[in-house]
VMD Tcl script that builds the backbone (N, CA, C; Angstrom):
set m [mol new atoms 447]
animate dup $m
set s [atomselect $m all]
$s set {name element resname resid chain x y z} {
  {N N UNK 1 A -51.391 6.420 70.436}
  {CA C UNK 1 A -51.194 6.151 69.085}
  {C C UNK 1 A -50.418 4.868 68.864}
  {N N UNK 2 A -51.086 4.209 68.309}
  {CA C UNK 2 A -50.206 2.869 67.220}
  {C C UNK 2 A -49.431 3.088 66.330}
  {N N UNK 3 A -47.842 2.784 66.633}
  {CA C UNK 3 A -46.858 3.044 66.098}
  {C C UNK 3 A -46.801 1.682 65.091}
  {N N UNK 4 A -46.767 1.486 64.070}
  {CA C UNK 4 A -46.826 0.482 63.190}
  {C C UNK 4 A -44.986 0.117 63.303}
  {N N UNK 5 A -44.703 -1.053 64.067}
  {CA C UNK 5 A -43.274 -0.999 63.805}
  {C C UNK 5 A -42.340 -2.386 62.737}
  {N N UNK 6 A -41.718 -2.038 61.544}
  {CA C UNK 6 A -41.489 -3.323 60.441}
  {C C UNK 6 A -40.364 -3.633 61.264}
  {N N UNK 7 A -40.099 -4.538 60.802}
  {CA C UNK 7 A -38.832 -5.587 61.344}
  {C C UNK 7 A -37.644 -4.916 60.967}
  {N N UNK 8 A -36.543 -5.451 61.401}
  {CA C UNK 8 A -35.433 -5.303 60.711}
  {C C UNK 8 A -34.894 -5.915 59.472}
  {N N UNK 9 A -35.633 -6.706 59.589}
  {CA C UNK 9 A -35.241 -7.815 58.434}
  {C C UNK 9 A -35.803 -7.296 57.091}
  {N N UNK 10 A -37.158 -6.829 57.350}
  {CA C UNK 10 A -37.760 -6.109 56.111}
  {C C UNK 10 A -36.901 -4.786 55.296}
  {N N UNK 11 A -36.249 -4.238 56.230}
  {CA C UNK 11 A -35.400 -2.996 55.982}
  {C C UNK 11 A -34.550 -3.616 55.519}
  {N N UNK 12 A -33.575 -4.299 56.005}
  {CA C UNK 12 A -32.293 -5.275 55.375}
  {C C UNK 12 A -32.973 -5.790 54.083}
  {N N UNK 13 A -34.210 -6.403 53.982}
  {CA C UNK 13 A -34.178 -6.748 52.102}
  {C C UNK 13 A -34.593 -5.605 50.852}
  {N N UNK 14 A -35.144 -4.451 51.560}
  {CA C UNK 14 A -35.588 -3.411 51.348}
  {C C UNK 14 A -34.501 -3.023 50.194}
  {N N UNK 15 A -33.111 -2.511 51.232}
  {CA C UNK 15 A -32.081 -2.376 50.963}
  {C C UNK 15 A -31.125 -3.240 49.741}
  {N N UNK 16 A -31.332 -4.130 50.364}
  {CA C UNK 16 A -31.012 -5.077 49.680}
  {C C UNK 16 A -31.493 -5.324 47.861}
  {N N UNK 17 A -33.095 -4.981 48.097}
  {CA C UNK 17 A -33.884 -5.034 46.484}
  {C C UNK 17 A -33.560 -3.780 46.036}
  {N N UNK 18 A -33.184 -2.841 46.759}
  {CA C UNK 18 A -33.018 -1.313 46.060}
  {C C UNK 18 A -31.069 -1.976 45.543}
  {N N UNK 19 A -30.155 -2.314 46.212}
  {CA C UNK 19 A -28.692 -2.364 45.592}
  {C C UNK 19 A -28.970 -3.259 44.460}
  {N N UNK 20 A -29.740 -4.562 44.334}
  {CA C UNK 20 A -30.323 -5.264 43.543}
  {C C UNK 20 A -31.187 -4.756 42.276}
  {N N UNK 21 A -31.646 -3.326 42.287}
  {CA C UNK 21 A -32.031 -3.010 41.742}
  {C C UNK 21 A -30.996 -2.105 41.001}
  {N N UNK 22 A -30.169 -1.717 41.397}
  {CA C UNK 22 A -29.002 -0.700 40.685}
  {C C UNK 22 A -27.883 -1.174 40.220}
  {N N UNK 23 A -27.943 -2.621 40.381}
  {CA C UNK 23 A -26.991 -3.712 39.963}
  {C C UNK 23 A -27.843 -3.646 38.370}
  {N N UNK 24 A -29.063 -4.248 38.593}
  {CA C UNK 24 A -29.810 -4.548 37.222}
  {C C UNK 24 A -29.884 -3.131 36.111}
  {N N UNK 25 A -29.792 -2.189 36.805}
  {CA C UNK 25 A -29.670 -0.803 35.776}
  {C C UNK 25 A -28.257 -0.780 35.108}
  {N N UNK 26 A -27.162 -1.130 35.900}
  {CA C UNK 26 A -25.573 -0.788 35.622}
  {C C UNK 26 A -25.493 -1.818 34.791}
  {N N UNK 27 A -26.238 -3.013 34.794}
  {CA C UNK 27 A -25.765 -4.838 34.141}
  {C C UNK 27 A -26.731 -3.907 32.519}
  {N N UNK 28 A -27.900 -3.238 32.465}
  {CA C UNK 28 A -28.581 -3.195 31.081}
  {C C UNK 28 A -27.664 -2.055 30.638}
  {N N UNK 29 A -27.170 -1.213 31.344}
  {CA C UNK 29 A -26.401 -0.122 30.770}
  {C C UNK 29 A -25.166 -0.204 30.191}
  {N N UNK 30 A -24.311 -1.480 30.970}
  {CA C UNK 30 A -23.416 -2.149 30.361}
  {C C UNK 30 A -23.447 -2.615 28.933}
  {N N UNK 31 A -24.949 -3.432 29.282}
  {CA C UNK 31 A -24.857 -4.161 27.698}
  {C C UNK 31 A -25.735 -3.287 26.698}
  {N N UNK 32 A -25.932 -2.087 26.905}
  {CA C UNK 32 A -26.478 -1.177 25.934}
  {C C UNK 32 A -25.532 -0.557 25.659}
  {N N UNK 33 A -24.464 0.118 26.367}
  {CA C UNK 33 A -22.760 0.158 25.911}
  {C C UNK 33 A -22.144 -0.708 24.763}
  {N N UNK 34 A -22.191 -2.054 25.365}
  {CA C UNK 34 A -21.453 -3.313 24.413}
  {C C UNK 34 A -22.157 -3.218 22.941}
  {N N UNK 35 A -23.511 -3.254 23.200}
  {CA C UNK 35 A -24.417 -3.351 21.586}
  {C C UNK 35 A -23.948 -2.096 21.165}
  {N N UNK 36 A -24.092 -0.790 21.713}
  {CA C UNK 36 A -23.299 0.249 20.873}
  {C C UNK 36 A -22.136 -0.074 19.881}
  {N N UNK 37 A -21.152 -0.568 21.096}
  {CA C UNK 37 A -20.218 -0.762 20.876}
  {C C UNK 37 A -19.669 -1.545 19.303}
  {N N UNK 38 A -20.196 -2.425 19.477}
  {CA C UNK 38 A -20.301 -3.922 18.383}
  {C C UNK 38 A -21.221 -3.115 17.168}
  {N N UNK 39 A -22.133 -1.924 17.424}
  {CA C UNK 39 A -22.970 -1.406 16.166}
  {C C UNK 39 A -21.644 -0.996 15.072}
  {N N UNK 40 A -21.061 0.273 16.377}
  {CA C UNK 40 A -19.760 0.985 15.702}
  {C C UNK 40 A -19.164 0.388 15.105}
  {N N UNK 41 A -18.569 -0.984 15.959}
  {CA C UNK 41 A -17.520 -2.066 15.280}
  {C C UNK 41 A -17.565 -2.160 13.899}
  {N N UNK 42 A -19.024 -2.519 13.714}
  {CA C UNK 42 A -19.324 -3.064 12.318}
  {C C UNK 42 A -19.367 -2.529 11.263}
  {N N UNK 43 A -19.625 -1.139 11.256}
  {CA C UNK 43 A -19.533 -0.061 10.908}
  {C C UNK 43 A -17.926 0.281 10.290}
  {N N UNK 44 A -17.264 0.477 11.203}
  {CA C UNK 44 A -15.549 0.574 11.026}
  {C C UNK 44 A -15.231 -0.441 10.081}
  {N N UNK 45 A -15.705 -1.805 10.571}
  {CA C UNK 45 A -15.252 -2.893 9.850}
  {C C UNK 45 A -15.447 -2.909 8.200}
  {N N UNK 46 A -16.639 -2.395 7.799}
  {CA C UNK 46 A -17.590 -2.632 6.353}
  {C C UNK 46 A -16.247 -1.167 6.078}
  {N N UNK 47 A -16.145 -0.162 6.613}
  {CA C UNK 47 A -15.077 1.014 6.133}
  {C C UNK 47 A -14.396 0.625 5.723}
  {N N UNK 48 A -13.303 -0.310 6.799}
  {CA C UNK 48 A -12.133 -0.683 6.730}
  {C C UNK 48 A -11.872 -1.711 5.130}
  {N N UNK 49 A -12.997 -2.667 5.539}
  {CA C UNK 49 A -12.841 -3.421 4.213}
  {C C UNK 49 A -13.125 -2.222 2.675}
  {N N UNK 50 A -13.816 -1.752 2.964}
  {CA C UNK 50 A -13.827 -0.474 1.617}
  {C C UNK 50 A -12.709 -0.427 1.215}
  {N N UNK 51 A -11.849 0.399 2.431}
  {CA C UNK 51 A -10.492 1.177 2.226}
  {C C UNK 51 A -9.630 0.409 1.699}
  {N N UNK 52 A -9.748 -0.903 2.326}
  {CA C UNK 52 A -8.632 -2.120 1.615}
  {C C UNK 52 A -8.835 -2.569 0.739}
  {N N UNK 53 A -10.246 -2.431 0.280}
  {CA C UNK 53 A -10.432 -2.920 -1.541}
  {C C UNK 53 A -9.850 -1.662 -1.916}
  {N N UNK 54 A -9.774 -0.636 -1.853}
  {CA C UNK 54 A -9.126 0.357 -2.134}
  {C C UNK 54 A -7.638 0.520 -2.795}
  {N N UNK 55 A -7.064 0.820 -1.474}
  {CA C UNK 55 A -6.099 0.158 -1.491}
  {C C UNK 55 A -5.462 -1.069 -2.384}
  {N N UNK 56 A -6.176 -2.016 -2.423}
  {CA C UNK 56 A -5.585 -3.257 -3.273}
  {C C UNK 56 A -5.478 -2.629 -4.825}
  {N N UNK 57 A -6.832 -2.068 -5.103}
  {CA C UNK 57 A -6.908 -1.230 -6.722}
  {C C UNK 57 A -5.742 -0.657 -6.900}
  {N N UNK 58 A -5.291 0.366 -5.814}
  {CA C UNK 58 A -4.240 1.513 -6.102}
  {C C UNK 58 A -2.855 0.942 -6.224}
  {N N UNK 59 A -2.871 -0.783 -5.530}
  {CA C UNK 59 A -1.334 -1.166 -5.554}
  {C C UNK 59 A -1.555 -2.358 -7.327}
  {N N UNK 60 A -2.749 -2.926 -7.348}
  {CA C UNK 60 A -2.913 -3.392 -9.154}
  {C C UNK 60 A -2.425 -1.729 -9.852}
  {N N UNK 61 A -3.152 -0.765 -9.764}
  {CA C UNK 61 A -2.875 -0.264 -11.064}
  {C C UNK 61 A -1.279 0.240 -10.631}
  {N N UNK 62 A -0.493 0.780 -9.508}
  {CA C UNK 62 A 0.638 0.575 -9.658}
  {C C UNK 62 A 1.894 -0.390 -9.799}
  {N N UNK 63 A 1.149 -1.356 -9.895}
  {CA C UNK 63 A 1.926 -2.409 -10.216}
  {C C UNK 63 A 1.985 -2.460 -11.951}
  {N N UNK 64 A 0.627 -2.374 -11.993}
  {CA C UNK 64 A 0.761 -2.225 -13.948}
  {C C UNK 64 A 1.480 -1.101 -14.968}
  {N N UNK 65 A 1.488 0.206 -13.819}
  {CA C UNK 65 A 2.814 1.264 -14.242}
  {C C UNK 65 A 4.028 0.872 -14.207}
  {N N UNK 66 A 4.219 0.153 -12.936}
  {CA C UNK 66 A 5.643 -0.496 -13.017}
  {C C UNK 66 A 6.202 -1.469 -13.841}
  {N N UNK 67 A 5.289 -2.549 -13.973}
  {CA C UNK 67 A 5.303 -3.369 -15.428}
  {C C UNK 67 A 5.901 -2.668 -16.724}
  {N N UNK 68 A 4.633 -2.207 -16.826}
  {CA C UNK 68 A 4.797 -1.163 -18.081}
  {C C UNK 68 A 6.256 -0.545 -18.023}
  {N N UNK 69 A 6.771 -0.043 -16.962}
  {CA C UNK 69 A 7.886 0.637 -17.410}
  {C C UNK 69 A 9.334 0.257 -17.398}
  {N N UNK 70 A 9.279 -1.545 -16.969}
  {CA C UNK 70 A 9.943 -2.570 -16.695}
  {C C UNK 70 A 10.089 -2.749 -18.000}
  {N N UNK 71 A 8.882 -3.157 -18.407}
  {CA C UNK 71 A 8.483 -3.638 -20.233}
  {C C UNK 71 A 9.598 -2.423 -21.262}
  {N N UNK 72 A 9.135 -1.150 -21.144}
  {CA C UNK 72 A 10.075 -0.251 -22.070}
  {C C UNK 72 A 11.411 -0.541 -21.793}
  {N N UNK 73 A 11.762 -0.467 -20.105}
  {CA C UNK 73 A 13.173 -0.876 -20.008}
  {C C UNK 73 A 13.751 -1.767 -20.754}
  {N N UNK 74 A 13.064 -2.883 -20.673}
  {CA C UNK 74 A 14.113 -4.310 -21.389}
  {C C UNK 74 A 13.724 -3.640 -23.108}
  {N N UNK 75 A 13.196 -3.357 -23.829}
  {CA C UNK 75 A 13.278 -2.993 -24.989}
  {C C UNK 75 A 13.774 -2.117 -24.947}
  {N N UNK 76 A 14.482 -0.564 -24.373}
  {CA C UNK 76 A 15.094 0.157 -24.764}
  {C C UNK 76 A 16.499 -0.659 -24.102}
  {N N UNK 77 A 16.861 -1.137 -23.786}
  {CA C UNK 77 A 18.128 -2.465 -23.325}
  {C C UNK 77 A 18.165 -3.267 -24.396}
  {N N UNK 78 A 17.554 -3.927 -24.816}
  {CA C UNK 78 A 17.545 -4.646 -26.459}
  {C C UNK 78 A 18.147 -3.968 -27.248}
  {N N UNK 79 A 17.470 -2.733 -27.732}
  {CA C UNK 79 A 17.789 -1.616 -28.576}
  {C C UNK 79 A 19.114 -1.013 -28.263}
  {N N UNK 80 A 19.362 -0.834 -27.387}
  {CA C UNK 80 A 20.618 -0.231 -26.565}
  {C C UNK 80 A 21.993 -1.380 -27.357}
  {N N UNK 81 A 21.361 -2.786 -27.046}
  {CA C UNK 81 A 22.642 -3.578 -26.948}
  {C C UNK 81 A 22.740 -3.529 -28.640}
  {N N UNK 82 A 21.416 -3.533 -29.810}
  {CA C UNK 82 A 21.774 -4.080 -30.793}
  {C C UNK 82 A 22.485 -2.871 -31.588}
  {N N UNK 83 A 22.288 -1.115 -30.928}
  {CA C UNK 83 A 23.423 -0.153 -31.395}
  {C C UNK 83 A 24.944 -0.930 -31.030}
  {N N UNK 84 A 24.891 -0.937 -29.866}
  {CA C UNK 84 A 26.473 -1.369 -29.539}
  {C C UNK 84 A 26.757 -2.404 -30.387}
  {N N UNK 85 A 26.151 -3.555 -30.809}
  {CA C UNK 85 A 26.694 -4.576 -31.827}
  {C C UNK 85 A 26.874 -4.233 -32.875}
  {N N UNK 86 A 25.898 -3.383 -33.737}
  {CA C UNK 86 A 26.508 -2.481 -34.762}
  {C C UNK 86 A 27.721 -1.529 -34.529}
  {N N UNK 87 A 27.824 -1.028 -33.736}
  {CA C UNK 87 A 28.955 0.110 -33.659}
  {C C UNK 87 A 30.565 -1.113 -33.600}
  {N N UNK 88 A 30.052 -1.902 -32.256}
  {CA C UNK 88 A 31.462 -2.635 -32.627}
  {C C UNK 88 A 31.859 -3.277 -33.700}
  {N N UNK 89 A 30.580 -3.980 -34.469}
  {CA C UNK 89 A 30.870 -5.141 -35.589}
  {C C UNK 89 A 31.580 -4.591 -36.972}
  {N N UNK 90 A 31.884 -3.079 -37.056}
  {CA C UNK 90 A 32.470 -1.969 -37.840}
  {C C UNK 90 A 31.456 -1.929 -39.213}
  {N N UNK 91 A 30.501 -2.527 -39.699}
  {CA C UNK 91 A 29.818 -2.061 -40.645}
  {C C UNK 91 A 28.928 -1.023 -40.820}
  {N N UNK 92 A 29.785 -0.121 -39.930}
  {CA C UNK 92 A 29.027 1.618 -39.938}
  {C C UNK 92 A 30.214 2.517 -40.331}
  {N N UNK 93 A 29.869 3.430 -41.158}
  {CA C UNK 93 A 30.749 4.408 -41.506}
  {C C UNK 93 A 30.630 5.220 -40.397}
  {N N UNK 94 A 31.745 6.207 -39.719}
  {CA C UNK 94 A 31.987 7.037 -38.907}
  {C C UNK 94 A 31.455 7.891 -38.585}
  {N N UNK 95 A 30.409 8.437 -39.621}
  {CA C UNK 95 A 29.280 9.124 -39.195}
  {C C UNK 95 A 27.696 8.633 -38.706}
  {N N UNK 96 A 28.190 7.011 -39.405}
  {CA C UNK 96 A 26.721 6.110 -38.735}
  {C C UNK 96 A 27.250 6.120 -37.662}
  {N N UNK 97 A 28.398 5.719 -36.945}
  {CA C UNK 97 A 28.731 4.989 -35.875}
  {C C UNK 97 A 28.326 6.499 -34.397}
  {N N UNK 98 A 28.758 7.875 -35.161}
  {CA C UNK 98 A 28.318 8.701 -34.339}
  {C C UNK 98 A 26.777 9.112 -34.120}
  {N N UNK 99 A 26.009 8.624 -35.101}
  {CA C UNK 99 A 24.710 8.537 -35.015}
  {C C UNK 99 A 24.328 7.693 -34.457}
  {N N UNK 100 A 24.977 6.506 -34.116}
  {CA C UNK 100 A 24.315 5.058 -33.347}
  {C C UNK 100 A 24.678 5.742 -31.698}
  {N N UNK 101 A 25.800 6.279 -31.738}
  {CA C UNK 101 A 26.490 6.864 -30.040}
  {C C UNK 101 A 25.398 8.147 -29.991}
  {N N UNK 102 A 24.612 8.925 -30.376}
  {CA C UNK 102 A 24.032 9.708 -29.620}
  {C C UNK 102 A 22.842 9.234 -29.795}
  {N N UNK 103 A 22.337 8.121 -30.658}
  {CA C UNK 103 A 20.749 7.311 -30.545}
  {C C UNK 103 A 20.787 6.649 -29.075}
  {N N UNK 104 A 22.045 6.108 -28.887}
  {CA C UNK 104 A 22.430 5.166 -27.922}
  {C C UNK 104 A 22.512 5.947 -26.561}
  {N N UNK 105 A 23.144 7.164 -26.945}
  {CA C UNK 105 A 22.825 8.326 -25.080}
  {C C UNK 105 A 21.699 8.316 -24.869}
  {N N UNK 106 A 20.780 8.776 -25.972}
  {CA C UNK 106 A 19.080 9.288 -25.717}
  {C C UNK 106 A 18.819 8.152 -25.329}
  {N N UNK 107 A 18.923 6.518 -25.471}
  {CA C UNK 107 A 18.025 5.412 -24.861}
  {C C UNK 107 A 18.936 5.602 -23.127}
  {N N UNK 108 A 20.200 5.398 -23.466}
  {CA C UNK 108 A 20.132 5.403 -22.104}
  {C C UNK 108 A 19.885 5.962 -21.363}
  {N N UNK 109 A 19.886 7.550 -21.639}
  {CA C UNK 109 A 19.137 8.408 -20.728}
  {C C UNK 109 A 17.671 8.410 -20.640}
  {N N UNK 110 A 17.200 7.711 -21.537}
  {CA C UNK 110 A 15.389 7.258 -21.156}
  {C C UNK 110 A 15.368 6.165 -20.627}
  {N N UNK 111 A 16.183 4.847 -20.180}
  {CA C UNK 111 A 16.261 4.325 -19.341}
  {C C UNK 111 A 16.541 4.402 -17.905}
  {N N UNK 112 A 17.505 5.288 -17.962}
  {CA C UNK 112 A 17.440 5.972 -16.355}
  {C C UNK 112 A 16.448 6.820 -16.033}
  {N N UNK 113 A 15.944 7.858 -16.757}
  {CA C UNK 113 A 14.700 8.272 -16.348}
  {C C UNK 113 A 13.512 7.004 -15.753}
  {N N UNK 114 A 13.186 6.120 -17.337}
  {CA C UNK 114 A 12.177 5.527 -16.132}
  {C C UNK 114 A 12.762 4.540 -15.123}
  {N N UNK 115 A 14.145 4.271 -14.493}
  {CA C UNK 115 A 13.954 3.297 -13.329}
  {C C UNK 115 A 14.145 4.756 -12.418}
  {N N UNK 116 A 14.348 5.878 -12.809}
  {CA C UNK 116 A 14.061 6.896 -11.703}
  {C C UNK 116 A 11.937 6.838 -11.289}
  {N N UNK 117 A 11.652 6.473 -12.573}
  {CA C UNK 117 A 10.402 6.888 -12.658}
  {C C UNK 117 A 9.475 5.780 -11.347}
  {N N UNK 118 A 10.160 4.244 -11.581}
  {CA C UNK 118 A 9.874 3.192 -10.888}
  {C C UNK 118 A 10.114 3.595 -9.563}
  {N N UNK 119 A 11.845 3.953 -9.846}
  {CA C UNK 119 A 11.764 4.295 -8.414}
  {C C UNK 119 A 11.262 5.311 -6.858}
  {N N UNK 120 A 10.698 5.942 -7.908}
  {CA C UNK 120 A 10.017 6.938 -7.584}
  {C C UNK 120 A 8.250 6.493 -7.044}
  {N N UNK 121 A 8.236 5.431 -7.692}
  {CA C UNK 121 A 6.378 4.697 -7.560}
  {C C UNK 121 A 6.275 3.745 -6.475}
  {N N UNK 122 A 7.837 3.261 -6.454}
  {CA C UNK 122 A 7.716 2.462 -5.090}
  {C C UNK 122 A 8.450 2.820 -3.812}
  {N N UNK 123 A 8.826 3.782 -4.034}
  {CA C UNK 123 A 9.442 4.921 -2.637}
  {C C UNK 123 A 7.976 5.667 -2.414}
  {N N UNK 124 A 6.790 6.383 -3.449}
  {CA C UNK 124 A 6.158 6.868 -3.125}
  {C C UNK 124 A 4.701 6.031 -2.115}
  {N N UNK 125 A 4.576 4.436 -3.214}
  {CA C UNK 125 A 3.411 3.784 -2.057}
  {C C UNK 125 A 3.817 3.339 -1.162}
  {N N UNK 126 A 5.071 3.194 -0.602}
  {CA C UNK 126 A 5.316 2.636 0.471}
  {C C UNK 126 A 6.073 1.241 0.481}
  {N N UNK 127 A 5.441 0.013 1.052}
  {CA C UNK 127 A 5.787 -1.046 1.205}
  {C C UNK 127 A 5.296 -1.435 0.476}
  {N N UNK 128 A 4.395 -1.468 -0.709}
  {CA C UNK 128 A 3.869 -2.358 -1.519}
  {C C UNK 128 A 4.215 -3.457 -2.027}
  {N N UNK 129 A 5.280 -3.843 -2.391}
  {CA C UNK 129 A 6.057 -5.178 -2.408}
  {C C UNK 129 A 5.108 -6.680 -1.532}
  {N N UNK 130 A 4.663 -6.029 -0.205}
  {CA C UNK 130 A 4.159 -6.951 0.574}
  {C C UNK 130 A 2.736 -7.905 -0.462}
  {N N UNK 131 A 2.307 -6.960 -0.900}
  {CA C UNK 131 A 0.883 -7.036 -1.592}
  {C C UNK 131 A 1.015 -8.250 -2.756}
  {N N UNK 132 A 2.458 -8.344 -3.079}
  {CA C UNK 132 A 2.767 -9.385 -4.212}
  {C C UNK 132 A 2.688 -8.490 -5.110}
  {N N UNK 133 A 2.164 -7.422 -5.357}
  {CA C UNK 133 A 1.575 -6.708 -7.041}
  {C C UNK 133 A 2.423 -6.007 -7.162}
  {N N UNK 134 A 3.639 -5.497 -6.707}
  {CA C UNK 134 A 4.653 -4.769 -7.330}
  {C C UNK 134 A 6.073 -5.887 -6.979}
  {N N UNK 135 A 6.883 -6.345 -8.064}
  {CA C UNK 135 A 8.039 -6.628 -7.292}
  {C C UNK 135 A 9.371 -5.199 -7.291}
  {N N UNK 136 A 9.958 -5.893 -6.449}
  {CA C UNK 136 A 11.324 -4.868 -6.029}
  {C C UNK 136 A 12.316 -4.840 -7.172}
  {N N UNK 137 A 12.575 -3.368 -7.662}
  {CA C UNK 137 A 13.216 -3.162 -8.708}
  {C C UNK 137 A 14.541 -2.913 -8.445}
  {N N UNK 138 A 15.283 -3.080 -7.072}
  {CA C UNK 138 A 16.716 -3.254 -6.638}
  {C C UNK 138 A 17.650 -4.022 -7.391}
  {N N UNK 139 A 17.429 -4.405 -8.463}
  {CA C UNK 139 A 18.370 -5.632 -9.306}
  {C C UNK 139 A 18.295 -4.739 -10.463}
  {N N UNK 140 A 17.861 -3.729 -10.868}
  {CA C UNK 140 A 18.153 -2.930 -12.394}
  {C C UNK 140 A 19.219 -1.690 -11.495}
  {N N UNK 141 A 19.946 -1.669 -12.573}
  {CA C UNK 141 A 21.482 -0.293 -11.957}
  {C C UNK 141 A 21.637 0.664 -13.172}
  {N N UNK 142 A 21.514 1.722 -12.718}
  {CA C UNK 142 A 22.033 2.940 -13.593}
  {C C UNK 142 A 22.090 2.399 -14.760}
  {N N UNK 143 A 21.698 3.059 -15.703}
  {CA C UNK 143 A 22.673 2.496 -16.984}
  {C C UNK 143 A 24.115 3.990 -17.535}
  {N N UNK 144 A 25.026 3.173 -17.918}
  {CA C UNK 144 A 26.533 3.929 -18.206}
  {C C UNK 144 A 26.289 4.526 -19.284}
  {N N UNK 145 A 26.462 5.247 -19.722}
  {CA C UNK 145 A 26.805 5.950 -20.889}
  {C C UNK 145 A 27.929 5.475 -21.928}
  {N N UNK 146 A 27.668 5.338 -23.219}
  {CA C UNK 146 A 28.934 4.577 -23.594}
  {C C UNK 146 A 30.293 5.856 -23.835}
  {N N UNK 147 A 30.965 5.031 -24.074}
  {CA C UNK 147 A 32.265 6.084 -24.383}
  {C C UNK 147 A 32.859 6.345 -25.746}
  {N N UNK 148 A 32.964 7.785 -25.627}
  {CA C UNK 148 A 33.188 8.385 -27.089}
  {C C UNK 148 A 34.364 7.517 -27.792}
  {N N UNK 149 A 33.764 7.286 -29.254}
  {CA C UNK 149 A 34.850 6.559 -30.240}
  {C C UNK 149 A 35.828 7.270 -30.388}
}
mol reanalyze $m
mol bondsrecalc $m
mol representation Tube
mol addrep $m
């Protein structure tokens, strides 16, 4: 019988086209990974931007509550100061002047309510300050109560 015998060399590239060949499966599997990968990405990305238009809405309209309640502040502070100029300037009889002192508690106690209220909107979103759309309301203080005539 005729033993058909291949070289060695043929076996060595044999080998060789088969590791060559499992290189080329791992190299398309790789980059069928990566294209996954980059699908997801894009995906997350179009989310992400959603969430942050989002986001931006929720820190405008809290910024426009805070406004708003900045805005009542300085007018119930107006109002506040122009009782006290009446009460001191004495052209109130003693029973106006006690009517101007408990008009004058109720504003100030609706002024501390809303910088409780502020403060309460920007302890609750967080850091928003960063966004530019809310500024920091750390410069308004309690308001005092005046003292009985």
């Amino acid at each position: 019988m005729n033993t058909l015998r291949i070289p060695t060399n043929y076996i060595h590239l044999e080998n060789r086209d088969q590791q060559l060949l499992q290189i080329e499966n791992l190299i398309d599997a790789k980059r069928k990974m990566l294209i996954d990968k980059q699908k997801k990405f894009k995906n997350l990305t179009k989310e992400n931007e959603f969430l942050n238009d989002v986001k931006q809405d929720y820190n405008k309209y809290y910024g426009y509550i805070v406004k708003q309640k900045e805005d009542q502040m300085s007018a119930l502070t107006l109002l506040n100061g122009y009782i006290k100029d009446l009460t001191i300037s004495g052209t109130l009889s003693k029973n106006n002047i006690q009517d101007a002192k408990n008009e004058q508690n109720k504003i100030l106690t609706e002024i501390n309510s809303i910088k409780k209220g502020i403060d309460d909107i920007i302890k609750e979103t967080g850091n928003i300050k960063e966004t530019g759309n809310i500024k920091e309301t750390g410069n308004i203080k309690a308001v005092v109560k005046p003292k009985e005539v």
